[in-house]
Phi, psi and omega in degrees: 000135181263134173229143189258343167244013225242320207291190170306306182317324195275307195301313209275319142348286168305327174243029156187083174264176215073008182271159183266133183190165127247141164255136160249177182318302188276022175095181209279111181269359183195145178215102180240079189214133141003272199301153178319128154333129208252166184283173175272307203308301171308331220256338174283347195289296164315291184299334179268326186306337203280314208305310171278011183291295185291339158307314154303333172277348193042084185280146166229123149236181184293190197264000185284320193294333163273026180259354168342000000 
């Protein structure tokens, strides 16, 4: 399965979107947003919900697209 909305970037898009930040390996090296810095706990939460999301539509792709 290619999943297209599950990463880090998206989750965090979804539940504070527009913040401004960079990640890195070691977590957030810079959060320049009002709300609160979101959690691994949270921000995994999102990614397994987005995961089950997109498994639920049941996607066909080609066989070139799985070869990613």
């Amino acid at each position: 399965m290619i999943y297209r909305i599950s990463g880090l970037d998206s989750a965090i898009e979804l539940i504070r979107p527009g913040a401004s930040y960079e990640l890195t390996q070691n977590g957030f090296e810079i959060w320049n947003d009002p709300r609160p810095q979101p959690t691994i706990e949270e921000l995994k939460e999102v990614q397994k919900k987005t995961k089950e999301f997109e498994e639920s539509l049941n996607p066909i792709f080609l066989k070139n697209q799985l070869k990613r």
